[in-house]
PDB file with one MODEL, atoms N, CA, C and O in Angstrom:
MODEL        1
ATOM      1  N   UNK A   1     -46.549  43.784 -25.929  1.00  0.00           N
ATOM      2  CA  UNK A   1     -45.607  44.763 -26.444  1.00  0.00           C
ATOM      3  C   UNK A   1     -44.563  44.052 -27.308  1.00  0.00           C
ATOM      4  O   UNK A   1     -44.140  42.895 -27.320  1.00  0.00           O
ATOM      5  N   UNK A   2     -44.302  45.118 -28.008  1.00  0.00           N
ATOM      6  CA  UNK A   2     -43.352  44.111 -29.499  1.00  0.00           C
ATOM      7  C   UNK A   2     -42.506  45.244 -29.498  1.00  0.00           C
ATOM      8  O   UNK A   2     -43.039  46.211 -30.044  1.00  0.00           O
ATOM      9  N   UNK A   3     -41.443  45.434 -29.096  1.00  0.00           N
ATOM     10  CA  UNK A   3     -40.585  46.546 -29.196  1.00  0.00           C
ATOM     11  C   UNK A   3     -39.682  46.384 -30.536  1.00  0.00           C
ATOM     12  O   UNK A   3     -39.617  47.456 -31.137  1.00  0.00           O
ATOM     13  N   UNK A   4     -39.059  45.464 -31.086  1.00  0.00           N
ATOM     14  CA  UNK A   4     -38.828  45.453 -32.327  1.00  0.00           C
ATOM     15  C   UNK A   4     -39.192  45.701 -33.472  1.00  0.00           C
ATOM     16  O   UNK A   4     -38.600  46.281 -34.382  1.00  0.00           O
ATOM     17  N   UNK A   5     -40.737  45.000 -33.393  1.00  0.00           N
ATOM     18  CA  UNK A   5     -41.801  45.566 -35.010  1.00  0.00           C
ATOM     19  C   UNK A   5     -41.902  47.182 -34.374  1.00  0.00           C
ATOM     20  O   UNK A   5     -41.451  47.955 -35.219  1.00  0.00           O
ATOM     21  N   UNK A   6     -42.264  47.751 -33.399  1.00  0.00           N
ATOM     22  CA  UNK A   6     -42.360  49.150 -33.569  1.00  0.00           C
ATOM     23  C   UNK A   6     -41.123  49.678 -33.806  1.00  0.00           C
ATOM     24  O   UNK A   6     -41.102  50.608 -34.611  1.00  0.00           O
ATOM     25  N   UNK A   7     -39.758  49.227 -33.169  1.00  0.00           N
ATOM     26  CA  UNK A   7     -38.463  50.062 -33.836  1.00  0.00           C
ATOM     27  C   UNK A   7     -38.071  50.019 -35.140  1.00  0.00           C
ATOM     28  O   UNK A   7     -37.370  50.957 -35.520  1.00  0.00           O
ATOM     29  N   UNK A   8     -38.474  48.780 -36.264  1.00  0.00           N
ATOM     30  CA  UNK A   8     -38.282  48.417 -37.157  1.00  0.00           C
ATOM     31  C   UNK A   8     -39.318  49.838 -37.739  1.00  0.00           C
ATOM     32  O   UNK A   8     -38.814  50.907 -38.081  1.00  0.00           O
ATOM     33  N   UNK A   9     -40.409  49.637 -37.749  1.00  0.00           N
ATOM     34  CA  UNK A   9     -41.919  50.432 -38.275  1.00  0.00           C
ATOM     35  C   UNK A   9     -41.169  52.130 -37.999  1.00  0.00           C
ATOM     36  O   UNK A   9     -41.049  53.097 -38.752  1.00  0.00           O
ATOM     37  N   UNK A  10     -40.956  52.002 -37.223  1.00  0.00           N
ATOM     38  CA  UNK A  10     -40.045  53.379 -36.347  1.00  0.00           C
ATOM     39  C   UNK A  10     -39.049  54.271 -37.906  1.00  0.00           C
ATOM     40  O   UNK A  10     -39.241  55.180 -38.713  1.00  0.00           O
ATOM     41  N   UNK A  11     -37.932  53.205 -37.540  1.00  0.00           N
ATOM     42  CA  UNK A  11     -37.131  53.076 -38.251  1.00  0.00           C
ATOM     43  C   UNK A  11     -37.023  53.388 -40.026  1.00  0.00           C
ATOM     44  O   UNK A  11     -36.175  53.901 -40.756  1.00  0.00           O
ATOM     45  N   UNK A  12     -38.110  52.892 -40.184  1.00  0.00           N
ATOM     46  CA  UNK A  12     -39.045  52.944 -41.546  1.00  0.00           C
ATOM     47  C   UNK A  12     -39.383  54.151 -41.931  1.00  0.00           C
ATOM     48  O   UNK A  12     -39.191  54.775 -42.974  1.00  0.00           O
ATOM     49  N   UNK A  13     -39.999  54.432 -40.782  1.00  0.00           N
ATOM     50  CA  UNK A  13     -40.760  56.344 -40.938  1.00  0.00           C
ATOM     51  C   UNK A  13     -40.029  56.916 -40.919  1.00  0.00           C
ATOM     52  O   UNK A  13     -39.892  57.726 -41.835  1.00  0.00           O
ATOM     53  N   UNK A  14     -38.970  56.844 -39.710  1.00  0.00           N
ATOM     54  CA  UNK A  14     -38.068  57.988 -39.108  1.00  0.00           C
ATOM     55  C   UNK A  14     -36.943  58.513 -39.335  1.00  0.00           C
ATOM     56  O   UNK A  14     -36.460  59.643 -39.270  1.00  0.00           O
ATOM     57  N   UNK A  15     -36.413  56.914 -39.771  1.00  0.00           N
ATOM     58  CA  UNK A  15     -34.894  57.272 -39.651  1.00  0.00           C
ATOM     59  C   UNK A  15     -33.887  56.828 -38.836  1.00  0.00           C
ATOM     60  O   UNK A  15     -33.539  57.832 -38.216  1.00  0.00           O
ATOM     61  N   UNK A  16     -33.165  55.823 -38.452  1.00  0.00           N
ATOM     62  CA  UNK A  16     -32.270  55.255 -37.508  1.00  0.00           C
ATOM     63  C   UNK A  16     -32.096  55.869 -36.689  1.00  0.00           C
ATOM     64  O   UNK A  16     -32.622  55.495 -35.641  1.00  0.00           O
ATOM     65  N   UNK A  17     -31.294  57.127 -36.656  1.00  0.00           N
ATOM     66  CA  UNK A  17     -31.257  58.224 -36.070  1.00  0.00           C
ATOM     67  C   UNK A  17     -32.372  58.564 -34.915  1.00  0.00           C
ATOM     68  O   UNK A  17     -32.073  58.355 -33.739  1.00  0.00           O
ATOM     69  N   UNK A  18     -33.439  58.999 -35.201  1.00  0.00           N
ATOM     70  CA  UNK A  18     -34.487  59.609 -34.599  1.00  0.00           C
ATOM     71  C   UNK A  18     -34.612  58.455 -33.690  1.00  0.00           C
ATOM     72  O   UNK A  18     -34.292  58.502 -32.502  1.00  0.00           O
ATOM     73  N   UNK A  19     -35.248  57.068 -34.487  1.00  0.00           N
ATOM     74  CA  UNK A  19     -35.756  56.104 -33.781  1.00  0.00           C
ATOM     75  C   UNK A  19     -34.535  55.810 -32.486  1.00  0.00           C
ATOM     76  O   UNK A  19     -34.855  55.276 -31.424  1.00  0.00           O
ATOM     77  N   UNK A  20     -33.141  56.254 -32.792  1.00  0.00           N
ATOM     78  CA  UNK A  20     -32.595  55.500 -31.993  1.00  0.00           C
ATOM     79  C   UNK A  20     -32.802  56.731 -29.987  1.00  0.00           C
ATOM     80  O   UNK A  20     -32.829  56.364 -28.812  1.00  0.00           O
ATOM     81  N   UNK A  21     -32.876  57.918 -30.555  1.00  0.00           N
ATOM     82  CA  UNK A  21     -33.516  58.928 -29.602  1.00  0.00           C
ATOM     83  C   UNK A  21     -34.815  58.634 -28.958  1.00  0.00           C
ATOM     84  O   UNK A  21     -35.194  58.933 -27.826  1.00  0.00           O
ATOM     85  N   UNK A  22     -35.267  58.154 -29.661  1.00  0.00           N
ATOM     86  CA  UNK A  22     -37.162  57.545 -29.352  1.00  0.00           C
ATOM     87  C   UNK A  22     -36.276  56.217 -27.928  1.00  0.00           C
ATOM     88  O   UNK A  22     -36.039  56.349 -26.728  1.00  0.00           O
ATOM     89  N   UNK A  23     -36.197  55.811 -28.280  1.00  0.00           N
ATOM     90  CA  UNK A  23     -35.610  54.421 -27.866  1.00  0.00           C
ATOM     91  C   UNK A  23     -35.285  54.833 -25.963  1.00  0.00           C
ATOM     92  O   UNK A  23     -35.798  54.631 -24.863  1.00  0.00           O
ATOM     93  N   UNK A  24     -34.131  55.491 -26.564  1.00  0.00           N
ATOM     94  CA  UNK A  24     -33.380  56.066 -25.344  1.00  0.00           C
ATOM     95  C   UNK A  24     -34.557  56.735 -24.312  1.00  0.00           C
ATOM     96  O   UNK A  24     -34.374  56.505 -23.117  1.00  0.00           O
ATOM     97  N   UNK A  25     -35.450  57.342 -24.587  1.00  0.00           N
ATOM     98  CA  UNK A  25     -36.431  58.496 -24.019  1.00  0.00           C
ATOM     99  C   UNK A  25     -37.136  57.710 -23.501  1.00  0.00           C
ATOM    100  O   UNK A  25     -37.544  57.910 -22.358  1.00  0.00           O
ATOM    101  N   UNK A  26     -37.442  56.692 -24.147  1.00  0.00           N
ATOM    102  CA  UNK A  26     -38.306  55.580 -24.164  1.00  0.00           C
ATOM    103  C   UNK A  26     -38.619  54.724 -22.962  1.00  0.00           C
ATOM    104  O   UNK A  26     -39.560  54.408 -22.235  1.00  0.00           O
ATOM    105  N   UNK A  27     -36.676  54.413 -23.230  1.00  0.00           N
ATOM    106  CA  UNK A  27     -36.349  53.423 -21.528  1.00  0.00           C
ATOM    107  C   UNK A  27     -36.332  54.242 -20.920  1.00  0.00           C
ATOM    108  O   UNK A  27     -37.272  53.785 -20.269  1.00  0.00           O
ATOM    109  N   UNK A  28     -36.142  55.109 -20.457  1.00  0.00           N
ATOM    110  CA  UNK A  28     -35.692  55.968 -19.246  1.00  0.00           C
ATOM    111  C   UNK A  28     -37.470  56.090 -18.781  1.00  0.00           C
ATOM    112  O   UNK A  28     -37.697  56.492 -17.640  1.00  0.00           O
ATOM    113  N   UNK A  29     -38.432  55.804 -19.512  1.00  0.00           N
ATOM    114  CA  UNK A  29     -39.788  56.190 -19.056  1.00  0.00           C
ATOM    115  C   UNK A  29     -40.088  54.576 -18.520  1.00  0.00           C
ATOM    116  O   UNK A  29     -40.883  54.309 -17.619  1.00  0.00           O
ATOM    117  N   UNK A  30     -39.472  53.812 -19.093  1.00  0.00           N
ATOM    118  CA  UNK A  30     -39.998  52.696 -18.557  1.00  0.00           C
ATOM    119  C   UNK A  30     -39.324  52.310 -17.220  1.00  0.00           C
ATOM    120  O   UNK A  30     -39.889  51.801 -16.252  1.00  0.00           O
ATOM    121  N   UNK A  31     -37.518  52.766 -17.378  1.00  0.00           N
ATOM    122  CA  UNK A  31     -37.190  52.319 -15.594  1.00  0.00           C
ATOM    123  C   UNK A  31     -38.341  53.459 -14.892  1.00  0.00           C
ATOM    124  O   UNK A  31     -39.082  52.912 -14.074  1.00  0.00           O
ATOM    125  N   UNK A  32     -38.588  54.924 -15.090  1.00  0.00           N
ATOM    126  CA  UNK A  32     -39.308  55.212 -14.043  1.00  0.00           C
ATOM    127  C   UNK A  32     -40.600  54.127 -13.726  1.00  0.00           C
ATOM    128  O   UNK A  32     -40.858  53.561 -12.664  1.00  0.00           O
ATOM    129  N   UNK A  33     -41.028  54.078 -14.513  1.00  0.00           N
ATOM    130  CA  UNK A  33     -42.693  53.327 -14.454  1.00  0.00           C
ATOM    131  C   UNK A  33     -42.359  51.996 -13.600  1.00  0.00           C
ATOM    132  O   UNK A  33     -43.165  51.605 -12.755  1.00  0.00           O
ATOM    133  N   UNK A  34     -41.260  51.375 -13.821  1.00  0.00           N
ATOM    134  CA  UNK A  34     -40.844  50.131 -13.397  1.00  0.00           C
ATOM    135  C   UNK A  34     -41.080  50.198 -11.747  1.00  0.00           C
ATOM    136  O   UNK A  34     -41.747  49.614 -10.892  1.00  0.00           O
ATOM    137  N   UNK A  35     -40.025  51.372 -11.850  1.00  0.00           N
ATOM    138  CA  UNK A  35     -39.968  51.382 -10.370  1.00  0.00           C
ATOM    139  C   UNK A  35     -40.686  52.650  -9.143  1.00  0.00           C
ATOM    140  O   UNK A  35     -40.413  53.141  -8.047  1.00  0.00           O
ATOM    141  N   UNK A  36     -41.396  52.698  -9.865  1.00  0.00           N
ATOM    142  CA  UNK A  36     -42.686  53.429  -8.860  1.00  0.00           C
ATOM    143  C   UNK A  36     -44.425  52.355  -8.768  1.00  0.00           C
ATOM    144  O   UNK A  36     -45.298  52.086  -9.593  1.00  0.00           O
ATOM    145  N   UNK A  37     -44.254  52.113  -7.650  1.00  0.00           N
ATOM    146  CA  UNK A  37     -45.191  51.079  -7.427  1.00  0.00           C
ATOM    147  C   UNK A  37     -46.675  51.514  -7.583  1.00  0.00           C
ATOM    148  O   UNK A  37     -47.513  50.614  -7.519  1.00  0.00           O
ATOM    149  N   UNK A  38     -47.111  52.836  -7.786  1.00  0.00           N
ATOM    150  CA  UNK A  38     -48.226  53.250  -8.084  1.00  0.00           C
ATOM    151  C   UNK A  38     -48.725  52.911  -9.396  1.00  0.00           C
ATOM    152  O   UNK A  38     -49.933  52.889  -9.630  1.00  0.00           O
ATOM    153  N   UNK A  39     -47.674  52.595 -10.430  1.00  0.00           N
ATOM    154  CA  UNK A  39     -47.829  52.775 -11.919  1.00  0.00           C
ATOM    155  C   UNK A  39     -47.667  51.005 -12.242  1.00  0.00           C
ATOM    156  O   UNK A  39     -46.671  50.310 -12.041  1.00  0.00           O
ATOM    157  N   UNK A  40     -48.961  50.605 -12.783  1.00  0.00           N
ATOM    158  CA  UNK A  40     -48.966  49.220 -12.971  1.00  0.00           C
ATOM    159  C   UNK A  40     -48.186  48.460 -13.785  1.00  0.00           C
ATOM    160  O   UNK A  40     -48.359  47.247 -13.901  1.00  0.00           O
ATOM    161  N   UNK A  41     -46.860  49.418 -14.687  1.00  0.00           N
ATOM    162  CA  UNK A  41     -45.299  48.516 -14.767  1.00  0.00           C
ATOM    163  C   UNK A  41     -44.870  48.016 -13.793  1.00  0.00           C
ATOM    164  O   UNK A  41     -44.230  46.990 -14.022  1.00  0.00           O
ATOM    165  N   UNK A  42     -44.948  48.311 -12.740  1.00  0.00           N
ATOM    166  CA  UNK A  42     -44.010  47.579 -11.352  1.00  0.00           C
ATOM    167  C   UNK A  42     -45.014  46.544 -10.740  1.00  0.00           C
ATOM    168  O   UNK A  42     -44.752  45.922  -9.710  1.00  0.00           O
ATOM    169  N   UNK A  43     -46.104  46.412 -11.397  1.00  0.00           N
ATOM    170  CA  UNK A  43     -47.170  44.823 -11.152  1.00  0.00           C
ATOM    171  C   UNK A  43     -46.544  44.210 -11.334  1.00  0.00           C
ATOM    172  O   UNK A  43     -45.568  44.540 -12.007  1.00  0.00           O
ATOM    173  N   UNK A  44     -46.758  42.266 -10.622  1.00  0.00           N
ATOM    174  CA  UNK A  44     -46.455  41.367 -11.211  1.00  0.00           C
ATOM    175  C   UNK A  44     -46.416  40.801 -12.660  1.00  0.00           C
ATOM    176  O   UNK A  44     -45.449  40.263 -13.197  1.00  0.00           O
ATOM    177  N   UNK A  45     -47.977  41.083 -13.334  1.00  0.00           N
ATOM    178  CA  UNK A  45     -48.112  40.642 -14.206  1.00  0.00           C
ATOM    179  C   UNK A  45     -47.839  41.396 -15.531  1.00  0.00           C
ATOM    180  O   UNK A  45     -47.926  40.962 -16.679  1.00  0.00           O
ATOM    181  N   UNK A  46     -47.430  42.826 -15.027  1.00  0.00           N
ATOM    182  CA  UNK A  46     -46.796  43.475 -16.331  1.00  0.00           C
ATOM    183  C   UNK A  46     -44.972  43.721 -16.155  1.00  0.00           C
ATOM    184  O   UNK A  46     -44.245  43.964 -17.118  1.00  0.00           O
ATOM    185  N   UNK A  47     -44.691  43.646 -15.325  1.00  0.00           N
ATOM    186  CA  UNK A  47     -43.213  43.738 -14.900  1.00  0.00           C
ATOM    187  C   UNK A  47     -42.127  43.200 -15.675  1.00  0.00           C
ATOM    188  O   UNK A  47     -41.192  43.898 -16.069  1.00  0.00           O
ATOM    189  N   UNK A  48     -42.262  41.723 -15.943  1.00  0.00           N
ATOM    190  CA  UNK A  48     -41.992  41.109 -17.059  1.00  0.00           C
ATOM    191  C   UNK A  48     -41.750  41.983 -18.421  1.00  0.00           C
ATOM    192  O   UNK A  48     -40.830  42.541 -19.020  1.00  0.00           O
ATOM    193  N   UNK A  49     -42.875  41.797 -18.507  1.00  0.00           N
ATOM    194  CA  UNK A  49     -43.086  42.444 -19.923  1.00  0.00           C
ATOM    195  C   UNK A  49     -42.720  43.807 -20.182  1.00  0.00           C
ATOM    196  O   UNK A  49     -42.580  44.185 -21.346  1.00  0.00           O
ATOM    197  N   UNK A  50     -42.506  44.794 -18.943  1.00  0.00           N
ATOM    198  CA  UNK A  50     -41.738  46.083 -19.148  1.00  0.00           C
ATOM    199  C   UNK A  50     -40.364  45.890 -19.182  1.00  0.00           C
ATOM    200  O   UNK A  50     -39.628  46.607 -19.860  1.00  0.00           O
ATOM    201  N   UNK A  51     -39.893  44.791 -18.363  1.00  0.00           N
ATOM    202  CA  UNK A  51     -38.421  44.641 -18.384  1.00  0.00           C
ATOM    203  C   UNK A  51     -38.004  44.248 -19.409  1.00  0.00           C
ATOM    204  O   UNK A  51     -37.026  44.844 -19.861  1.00  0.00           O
ATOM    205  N   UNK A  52     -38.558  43.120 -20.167  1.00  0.00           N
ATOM    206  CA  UNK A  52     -38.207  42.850 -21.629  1.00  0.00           C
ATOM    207  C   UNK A  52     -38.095  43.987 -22.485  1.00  0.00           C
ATOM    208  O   UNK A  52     -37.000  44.495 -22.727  1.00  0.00           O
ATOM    209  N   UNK A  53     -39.158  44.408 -22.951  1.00  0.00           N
ATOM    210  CA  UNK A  53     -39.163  46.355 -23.656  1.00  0.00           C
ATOM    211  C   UNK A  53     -37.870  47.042 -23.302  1.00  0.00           C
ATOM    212  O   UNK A  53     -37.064  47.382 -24.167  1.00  0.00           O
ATOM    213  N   UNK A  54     -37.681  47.246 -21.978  1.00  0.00           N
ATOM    214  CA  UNK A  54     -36.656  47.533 -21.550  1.00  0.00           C
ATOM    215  C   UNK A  54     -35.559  47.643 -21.987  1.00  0.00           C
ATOM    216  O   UNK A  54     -34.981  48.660 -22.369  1.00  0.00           O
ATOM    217  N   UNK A  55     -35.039  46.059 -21.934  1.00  0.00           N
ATOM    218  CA  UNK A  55     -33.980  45.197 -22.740  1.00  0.00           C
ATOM    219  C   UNK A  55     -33.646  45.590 -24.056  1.00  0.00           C
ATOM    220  O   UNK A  55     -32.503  45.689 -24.504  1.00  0.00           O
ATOM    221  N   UNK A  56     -34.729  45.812 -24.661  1.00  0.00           N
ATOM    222  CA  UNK A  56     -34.982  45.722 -26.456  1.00  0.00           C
ATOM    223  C   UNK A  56     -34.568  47.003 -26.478  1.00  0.00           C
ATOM    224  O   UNK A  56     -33.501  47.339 -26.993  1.00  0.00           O
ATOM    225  N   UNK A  57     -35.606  48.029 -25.768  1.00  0.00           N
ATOM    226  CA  UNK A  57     -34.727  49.942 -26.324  1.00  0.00           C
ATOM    227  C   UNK A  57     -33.394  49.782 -25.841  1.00  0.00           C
ATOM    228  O   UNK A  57     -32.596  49.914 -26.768  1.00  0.00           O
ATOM    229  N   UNK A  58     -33.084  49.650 -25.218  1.00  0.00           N
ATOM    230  CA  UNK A  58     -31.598  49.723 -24.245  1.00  0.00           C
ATOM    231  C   UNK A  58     -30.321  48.940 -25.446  1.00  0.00           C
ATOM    232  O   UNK A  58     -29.343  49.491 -25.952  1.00  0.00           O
ATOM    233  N   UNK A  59     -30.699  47.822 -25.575  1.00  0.00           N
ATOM    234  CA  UNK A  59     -30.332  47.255 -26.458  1.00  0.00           C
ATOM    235  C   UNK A  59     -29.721  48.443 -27.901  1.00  0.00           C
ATOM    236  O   UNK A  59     -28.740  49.119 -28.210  1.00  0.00           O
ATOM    237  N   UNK A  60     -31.381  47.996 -28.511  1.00  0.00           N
ATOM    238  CA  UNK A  60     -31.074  48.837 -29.818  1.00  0.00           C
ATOM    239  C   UNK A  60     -30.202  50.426 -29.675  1.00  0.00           C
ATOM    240  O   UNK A  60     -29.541  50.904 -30.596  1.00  0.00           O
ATOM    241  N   UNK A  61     -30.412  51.171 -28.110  1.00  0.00           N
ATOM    242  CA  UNK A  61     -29.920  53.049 -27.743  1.00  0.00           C
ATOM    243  C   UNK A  61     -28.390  52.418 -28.244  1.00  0.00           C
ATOM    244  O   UNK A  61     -27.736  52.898 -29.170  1.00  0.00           O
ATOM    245  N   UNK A  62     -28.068  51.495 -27.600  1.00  0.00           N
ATOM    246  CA  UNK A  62     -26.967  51.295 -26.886  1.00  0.00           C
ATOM    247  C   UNK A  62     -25.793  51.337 -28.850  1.00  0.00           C
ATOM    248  O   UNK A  62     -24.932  51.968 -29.462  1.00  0.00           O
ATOM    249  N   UNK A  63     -26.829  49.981 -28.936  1.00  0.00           N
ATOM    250  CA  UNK A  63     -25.900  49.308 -30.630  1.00  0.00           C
ATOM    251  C   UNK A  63     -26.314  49.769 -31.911  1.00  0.00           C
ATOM    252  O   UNK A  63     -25.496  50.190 -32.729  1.00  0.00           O
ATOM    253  N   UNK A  64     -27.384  49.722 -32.104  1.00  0.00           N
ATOM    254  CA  UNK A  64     -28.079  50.467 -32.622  1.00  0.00           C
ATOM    255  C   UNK A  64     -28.636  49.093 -34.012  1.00  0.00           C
ATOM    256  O   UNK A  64     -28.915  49.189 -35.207  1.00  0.00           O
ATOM    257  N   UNK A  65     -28.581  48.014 -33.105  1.00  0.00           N
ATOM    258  CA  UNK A  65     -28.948  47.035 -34.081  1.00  0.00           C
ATOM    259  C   UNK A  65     -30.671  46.583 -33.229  1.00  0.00           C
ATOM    260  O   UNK A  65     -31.048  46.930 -32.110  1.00  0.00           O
ATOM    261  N   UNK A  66     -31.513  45.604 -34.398  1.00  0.00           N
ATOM    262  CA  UNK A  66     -32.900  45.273 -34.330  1.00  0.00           C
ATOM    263  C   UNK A  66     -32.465  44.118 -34.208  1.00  0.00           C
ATOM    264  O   UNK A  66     -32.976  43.843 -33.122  1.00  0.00           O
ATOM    265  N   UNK A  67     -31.944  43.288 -34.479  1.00  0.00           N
ATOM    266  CA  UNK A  67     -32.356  41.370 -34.160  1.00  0.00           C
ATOM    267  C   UNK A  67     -30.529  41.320 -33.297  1.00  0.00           C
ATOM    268  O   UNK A  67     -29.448  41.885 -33.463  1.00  0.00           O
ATOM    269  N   UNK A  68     -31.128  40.263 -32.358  1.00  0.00           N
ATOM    270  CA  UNK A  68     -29.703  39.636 -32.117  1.00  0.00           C
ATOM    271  C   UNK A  68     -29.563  38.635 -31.936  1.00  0.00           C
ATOM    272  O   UNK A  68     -28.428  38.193 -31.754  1.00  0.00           O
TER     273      UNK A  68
ENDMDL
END
C-alpha cells in the first residue's frame, strides 16, 4: 500500500477537497478493520502496514499536506 501516490493520483482527479474526505472515510475504515480480529488488518503481517496507511490518511485529513 502506497497511500501517498494514491492521494497524490486522488488529488489529481479529484480535487484536494474531495480527496481530503476520501482520506478521512478512509481511516475510520481502517481503525475498524484494525481492530476487529476477524478482518486480516489486525494480522501480524498486515497490521503494520494498515497502521502506516493509517498514519498517511490521518495525516494528510488532519493538514492537508502529501510529503513531510
Amino acid at each position: 500500500m502506497n497511500e501517498r501516490l494514491r492521494l497524490k493520483t486522488l488529488c489529481s482527479r479529484d480535487g484536494i477537497k474531495t480527496t481530503r474526505e476520501w482520506a478521512k472515510a478512509t481511516a475510520i475504515a481502517y481503525r475498524l478493520y484494525i481492530s476487529d480480529s476477524n478482518h486480516y488488518a489486525s494480522q501480524p503481517d498486515w497490521r503494520p502496514l494498515f497502521d502506516k496507511s493509517l498514519r498517511e490518511l490521518t495525516m494528510f485529513a488532519d493538514t492537508w499536506v502529501l510529503d513531510s
